[in-house]
N, C-alpha and C positions, 0 to 999 in steps of 0.2 A: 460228534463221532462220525466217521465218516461208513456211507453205504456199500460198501467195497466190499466181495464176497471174502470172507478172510482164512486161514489156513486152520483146519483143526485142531482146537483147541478144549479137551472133553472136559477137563475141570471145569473150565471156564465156561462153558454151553449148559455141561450141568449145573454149575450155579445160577446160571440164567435162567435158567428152566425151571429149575423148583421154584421160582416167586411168581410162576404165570399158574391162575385157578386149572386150565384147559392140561398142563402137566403135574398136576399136585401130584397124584398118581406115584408113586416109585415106580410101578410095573411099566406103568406107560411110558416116563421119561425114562428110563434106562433101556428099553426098549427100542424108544425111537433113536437113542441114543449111540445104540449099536448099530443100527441099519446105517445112521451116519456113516459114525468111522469105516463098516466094513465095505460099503461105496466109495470110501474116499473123499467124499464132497467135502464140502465147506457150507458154513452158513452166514447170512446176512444177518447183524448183532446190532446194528445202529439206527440211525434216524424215527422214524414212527414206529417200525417193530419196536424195537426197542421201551419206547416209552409208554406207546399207547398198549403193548399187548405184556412182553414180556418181562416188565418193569411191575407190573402191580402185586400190590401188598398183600397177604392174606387177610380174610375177613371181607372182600370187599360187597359192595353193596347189589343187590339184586338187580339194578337198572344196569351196572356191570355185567354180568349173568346175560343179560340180553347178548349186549353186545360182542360177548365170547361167542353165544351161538351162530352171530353171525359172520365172524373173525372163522370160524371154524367153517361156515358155509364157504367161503370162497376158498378156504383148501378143497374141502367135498366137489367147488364144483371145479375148478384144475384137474383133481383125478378123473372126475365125469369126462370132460373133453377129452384128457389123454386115452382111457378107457373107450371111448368109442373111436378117435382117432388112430389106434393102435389095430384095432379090431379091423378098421377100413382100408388098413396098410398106406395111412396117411401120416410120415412125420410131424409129431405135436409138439406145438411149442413148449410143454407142458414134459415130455413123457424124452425116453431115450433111444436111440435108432435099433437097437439089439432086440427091443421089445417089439417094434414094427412086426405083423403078423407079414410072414414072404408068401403064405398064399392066398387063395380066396377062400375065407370063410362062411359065405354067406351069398344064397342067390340073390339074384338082380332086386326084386321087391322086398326081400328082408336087407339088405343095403340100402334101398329108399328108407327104412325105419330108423339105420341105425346114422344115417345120415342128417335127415330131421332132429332124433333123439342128441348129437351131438353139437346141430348147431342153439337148440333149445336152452343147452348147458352152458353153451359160450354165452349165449344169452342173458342167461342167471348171471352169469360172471359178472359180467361186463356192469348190469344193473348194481349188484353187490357192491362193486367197487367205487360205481360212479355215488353211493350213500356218505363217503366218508368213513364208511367200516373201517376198523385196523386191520392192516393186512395181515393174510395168514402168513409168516416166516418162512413157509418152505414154497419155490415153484418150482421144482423138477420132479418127477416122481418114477421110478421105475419098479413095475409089478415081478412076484416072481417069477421063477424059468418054465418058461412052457406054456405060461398065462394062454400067448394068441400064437400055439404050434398045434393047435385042433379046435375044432367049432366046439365040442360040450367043453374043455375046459376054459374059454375065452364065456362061454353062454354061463356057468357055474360063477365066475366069477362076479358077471357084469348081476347076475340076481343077485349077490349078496352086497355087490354097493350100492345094488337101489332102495334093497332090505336097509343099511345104516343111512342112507340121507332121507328114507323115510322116516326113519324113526328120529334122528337129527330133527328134521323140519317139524315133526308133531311136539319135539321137546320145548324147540323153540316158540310156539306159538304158546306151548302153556304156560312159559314164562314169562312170554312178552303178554299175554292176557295176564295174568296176576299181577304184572307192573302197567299196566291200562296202558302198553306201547301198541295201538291200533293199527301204527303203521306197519311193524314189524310183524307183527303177527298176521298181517293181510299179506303183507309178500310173502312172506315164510306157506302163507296156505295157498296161495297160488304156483308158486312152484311146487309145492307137496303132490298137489294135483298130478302135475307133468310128472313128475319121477314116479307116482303111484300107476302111470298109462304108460313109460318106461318099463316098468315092472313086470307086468302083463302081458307086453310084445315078447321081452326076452325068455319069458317062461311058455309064451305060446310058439315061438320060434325053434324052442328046443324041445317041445314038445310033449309039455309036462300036461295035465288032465287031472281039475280045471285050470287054465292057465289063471283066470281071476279067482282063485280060491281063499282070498280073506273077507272077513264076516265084519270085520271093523278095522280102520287102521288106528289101532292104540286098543286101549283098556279100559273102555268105559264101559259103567256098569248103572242102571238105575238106580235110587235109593232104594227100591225092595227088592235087589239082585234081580229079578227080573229082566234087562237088558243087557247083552253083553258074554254071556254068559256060554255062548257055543262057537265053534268056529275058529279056524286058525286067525289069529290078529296079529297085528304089530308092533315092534316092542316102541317104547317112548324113553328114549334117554334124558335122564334128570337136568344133566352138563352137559357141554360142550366136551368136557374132559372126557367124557361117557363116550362121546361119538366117536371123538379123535381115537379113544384109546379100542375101540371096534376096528377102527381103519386099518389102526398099525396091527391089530389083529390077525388082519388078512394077509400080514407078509410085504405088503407096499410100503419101498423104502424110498423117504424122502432126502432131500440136498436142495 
């Protein structure tokens, strides 16, 4: 089957889609499903997407489950670059030129931040992809209207995708820990790190108090409830489906 971006085709996308674990979901495949058609785009149906991501069976196996998470990180980190790219008034390979913020959002030292924070995410890409991950299906991404036409709605935003790929990367790790994948779960907590120090700047940048105000990232709790138990924490998505379907949450439509 050839790799050629092909002409919409929604039956046929949604049938494709329901047999991938990551859009089991009805809310989330019709969902993302919409945002397609109403942009227009098209999507890539063949070669490795196809077999390695969007071809699997239901039921499959946990050591699968890994590898969604991590199919689902290199979407996360696409919108990352594009998301900071955007914000910098830099066209991204990733994002669409309408979304380009046309003014300056950000003084000179909070632009070293978001400069750093975006080549970080190229970063993560770039690693993610060089593993043999199955690619995520979509690389274009355009945020809603007005995303980067003011600092707090561009600042509002960029906290709540560091809120899902935090929780994204703690998901991952607790599944590649239950399937004793060490490797996966040592990168998954190394970039967790970085988008948790992401997190921080953009909520200290905008000026929120404490900017670090979580007590744990995830949900742990001692066996005699003793730990865990005060403090804003971070949520931990079961699935990859769980992450994606947060993404589309926010309004970001993919092609």
């Amino acid at each position: 089957m050839s790799d050629a971006i092909l002409p919409v085709d929604a039956e046929r996308i949604e049938n494709v889609l329901r047999t991938s674990p990551m859009f089991k979901s009805t809310t989330n495949r019709r969902t993302f499903m919409g945002r397609i058609l109403a942009a227009g785009g098209g999507v890539a149906l063949g070669g490795a997407v196809g077999a390695s991501l969007l071809n699997r069976r239901p039921g499959i196996a946990h050591a699968d489950a890994v590898m969604d998470f991590a199919t689902a990180a290199i979407g996360a980190e696409r919108i990352a670059v594009t998301f900071y790219d955007n914000a910098l008034g830099i066209q991204s390979p990733y994002g669409v030129a309408a979304d380009v913020a046309k003014g300056t959002l950000l003084n000179s030292s909070h632009r070293e931040y978001f400069m750093a924070a975006r080549n970080q995410e190229a970063e993560h890409l770039a690693v993610l992809q060089s593993l043999g991950v199955p690619d995520f299906p979509y690389h274009t991404f355009a945020f809603p209207a007005g995303t980067f036409g003011h600092a707090t709605t561009m600042l509002a935003m960029g906290e709540s995708l560091e809120n899902i790929f935090i929780g994204a990367y703690l998901g991952a790790i607790k599944v590649a820990a239950t399937e004793t994948n060490a490797f996966v779960a040592e990168a998954a907590a190394q970039i967790l790190g970085v988008e948790c120090a992401h997190r921080v700047l953009i909520r200290d940048i905008a000026g929120e108090d404490p900017p670090n105000d979580r007590w744990f990232e995830g949900d742990i709790t001692a066996p005699d409830g003793s730990l865990g138990n005060t403090g804003t924490r971070s949520t931990v998505y079961a699935t990859a489906g769980d992450a994606v379907g947060a993404l589309v949450g926010l309004g970001i439509s993919p092609s």
